[in-house]
C-alpha positions in Angstrom: 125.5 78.9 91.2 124.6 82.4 92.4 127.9 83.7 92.0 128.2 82.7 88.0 124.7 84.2 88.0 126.4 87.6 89.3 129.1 87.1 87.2 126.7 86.5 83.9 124.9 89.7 84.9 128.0 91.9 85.3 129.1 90.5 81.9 126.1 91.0 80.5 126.2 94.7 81.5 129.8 95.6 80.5 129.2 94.2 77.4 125.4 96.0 77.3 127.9 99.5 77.9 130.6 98.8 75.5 128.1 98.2 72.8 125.7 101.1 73.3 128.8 103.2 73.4 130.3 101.8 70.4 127.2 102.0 68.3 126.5 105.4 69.5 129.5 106.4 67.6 129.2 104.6 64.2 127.1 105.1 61.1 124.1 103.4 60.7 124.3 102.3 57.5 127.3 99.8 57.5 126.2 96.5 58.2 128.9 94.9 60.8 127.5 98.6 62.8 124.1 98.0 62.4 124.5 94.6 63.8 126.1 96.4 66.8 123.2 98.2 67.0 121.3 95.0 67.2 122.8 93.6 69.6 123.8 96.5 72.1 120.0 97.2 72.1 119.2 93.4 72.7 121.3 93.5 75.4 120.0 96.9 77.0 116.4 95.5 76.6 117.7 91.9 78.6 118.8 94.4 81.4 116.1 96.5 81.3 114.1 93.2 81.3 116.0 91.8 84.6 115.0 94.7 86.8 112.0 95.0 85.8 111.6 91.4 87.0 113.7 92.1 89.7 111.3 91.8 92.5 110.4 88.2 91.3 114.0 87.3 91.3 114.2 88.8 94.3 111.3 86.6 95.8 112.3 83.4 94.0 115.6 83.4 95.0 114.6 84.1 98.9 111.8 81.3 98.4 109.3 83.2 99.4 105.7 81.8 100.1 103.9 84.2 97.8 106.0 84.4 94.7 104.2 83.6 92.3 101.5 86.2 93.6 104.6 88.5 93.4 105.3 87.3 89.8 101.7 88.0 88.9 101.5 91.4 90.5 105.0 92.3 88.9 103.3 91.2 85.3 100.6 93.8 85.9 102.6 96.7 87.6 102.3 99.1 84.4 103.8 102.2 87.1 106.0 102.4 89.4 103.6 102.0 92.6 102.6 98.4 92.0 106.3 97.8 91.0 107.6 99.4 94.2 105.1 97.5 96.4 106.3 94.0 95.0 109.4 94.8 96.0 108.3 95.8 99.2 106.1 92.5 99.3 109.2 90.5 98.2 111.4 91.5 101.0 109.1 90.9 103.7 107.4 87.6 102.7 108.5 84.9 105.2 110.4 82.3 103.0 109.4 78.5 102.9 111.0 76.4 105.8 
């Protein structure tokens, strides 16, 4: 399971690169383009998304006692200090046994 997880996520970015670059280089006002638009943005935003969640993945997927505490300080961290430190806290919380 982890590995199609890593292989969704690599798919997910190649395809995130070839349509940012492809709709970098088209006009705006076709419609099949502008739906390239849409959806190379969409999938920028997903990955975007993921690491900004990434220290809850991080935390879920090492079971880690204080997860959700990690979740809930990830929700909050509007800079990049709280981010850092639930990443930090993610690491080092002991895992469930």
């Amino acid at each position: 399971m982890k590995n199609l997880i890593n292989y969704l996520m690599a798919g997910v970015i190649l395809l995130a690169f070839a349509l940012g670059y492809g709709a970098l280089h088209t006009d705006w006002f076709d419609n099949t383009e502008s739906i390239l638009y849409l959806v190379g943005y969409a999938a920028i935003f997903g990955i975007v998304l993921y690491f900004y969640f990434l220290p809850f993945v991080v935390a879920n997927h090492r079971k880690a006692k204080h997860r959700y505490g990690i979740l809930v300080l990830n929700i909050f961290a509007i800079t990049v200090i709280p981010w850092v430190a639930a990443l930090i806290w993610a690491f080092c919380d002991n895992s469930e046994k």
